[in-house]
N, C-alpha and C positions, 0 to 999 in steps of 0.2 A: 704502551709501546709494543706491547706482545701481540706480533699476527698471526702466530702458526704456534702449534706444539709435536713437541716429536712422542712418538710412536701410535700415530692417526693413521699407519695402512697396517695389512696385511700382516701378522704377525709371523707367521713361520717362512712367508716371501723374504719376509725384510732382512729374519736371520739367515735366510741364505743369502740374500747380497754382502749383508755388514760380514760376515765370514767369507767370500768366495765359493760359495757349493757352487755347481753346474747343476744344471737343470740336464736330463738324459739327452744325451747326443741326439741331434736336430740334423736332417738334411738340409743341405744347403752349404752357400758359401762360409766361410770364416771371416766373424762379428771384423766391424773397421777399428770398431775402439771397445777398451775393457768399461767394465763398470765404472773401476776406479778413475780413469779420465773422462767421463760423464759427470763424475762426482766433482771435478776439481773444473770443469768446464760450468758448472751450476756454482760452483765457490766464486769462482770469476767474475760473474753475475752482479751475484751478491757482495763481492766485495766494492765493488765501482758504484752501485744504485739503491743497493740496499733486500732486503725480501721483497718487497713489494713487488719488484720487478720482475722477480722470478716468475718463469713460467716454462713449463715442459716447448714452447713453441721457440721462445729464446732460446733453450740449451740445444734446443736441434738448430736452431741456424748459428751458435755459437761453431757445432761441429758442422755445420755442412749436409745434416741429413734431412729426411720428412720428418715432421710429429710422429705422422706414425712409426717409422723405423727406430725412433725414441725407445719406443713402448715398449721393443723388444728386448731391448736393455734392464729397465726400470719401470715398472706397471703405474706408477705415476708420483704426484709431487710429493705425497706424503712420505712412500719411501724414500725418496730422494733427498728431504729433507733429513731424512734417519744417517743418511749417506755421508749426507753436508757435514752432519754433528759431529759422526765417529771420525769426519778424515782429518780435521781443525781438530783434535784432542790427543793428536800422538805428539810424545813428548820425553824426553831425557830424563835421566836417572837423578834424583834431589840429592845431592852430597852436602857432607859436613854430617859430624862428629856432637853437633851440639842443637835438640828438636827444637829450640826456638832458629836456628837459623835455616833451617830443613822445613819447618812451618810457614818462617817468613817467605824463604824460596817459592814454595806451593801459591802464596799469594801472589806473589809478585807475577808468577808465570802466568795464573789465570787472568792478572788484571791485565798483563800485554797482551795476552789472549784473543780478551775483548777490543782490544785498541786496534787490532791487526785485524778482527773480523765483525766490527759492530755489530752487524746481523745478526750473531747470539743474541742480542741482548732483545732480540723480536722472536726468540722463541724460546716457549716453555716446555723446561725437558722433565716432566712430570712424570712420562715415562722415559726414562732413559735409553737412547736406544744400545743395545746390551752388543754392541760391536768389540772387537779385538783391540780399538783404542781409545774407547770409554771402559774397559773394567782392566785393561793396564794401566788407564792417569787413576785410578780408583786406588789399584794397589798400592800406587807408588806416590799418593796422597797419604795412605794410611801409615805406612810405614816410616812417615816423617813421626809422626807423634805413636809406632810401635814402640814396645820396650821403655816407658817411659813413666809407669804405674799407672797408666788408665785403663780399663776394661775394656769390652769390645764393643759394647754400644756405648759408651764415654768418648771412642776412637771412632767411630759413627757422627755421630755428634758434632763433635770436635772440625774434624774434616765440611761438614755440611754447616756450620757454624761461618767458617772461615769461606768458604764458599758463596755464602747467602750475604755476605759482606762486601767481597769484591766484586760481587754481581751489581748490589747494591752505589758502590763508590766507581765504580766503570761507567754505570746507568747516568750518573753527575756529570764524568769527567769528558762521556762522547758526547751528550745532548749537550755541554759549553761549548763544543768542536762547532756539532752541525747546525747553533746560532746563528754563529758569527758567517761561516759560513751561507747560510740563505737568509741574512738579512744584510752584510756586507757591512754589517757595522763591531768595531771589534766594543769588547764592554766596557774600557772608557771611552768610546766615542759616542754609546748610547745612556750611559751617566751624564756625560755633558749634555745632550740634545734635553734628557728628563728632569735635570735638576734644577733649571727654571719656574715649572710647571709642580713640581712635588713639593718646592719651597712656599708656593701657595696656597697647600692644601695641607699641608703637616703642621702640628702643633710640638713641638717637642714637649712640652710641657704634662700633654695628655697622656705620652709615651714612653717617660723619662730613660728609662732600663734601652731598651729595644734603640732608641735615637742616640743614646750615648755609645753602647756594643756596634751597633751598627756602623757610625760617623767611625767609631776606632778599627773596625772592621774593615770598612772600606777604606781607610786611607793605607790599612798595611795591606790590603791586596790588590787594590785598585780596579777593581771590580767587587760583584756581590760577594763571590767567592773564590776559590782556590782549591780546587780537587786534588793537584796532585797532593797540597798541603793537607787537605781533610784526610787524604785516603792511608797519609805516610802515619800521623797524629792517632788516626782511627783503629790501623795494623795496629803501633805497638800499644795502645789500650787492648786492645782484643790479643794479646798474644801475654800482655798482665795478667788478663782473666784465665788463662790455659794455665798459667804458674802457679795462680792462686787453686786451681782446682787438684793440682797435686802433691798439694801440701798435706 
């Protein structure tokens, strides 16, 4: 599902967009639009079609200008997409008094995260782009699980643990979305069309374990599965394994 990964341009360009530096005063008019609403015009995009769509050609007829007057903004898609990452990751202060619900918080927000911007879930941020609202959700990630008797790379860890989870459980719960969607069939409606045809060719017998979990599977969710149920099941296992580690 991954088409792009962030920090594939320019590295010291990109730090100056993801911050705001000026590039030395330029003759000529005064720019029509900031970086930042280049940025949120390219979010737009992608929130309605997806990454694929994007392209430096769309974001200028999004605003009304050339390609090339684009260019002047943003040297092309790779920062742009650096753009995308930092302006979707600014975010409110995690409250409560008790780190498993400061933890659970941190999950909960990344996984609406992705519900509000699918298109993360098409790029790999390997390198992180190191903007003013990727290493503020960093801080204020970490600080759920500060103070809590873990070390600093345990609190590394931990953080990217809980991360690589709901990246994971998002990845389930929008590819259920975008099904049903481009195929117009919700998932009891394509159980029933398959369950003629599967009863054909299954043996239960062959499969005893898998046909019995399965058959009691499907009849409490009524489909193959249940994301929101997996994702709620799968946090508080994983926020067990945080307790048990500082013991």
């Amino acid at each position: 599902m991954t088409t792009d990964f962030t920090g594939g341009g320019d590295p010291r360009r990109t730090i100056e967009l993801l911050w705001g530096v000026r590039d030395a005063a330029r003759p000529g008019p005064k720019p029509r639009f900031t970086v930042a609403e280049v940025a949120l015009a390219a979010i737009a995009i992608a929130d309605a079609d997806g990454l694929g769509a994007l392209s430096m050609r769309k974001v200028a007829d999004r605003l009304g200008v050339s390609p090339m007057s684009l260019y002047t903004y943003v040297p092309g898609k790779a920062e742009l997409i650096d753009l995308m990452f930092d302006t979707v990751q600014a975010s409110g202060e995690v409250g409560g008094d008790d780190w498993r619900e400061r933890l659970e918080r941190v999950a909960r927000d990344n996984f609406a995260l992705y519900l509000r911007h699918p298109w993360l879930l098409q790029v790999a941020p390997a390198r992180p782009p190191l903007g003013p609202n990727v290493i503020a959700k960093y801080d204020r990630d970490l600080r759920a699980v500060d103070g809590i008797g873990l070390g600093d790379i345990e609190m590394d860890l931990v953080v990217q643990m809980v991360a690589d989870y709901v990246h994971g459980a998002a990845r389930t719960a929008v590819a259920a979305t975008l099904v049903e969607q481009r195929t117009g069939l919700s998932d009891e409606q394509w159980w029933e069309q398959a369950a003629p045809a599967l009863e054909k060719v299954i043996d239960p017998a062959a499969t005893p374990t898998a046909s019995r979990v399965g058959s009691a599977a499907g009849a409490e969710y009524n489909a193959a599965s249940d994301p929101a149920r997996a994702f709620e099941f799968g946090l508080a296992r994983l926020l067990d394994g945080v307790a048990a580690l500082m013991k």
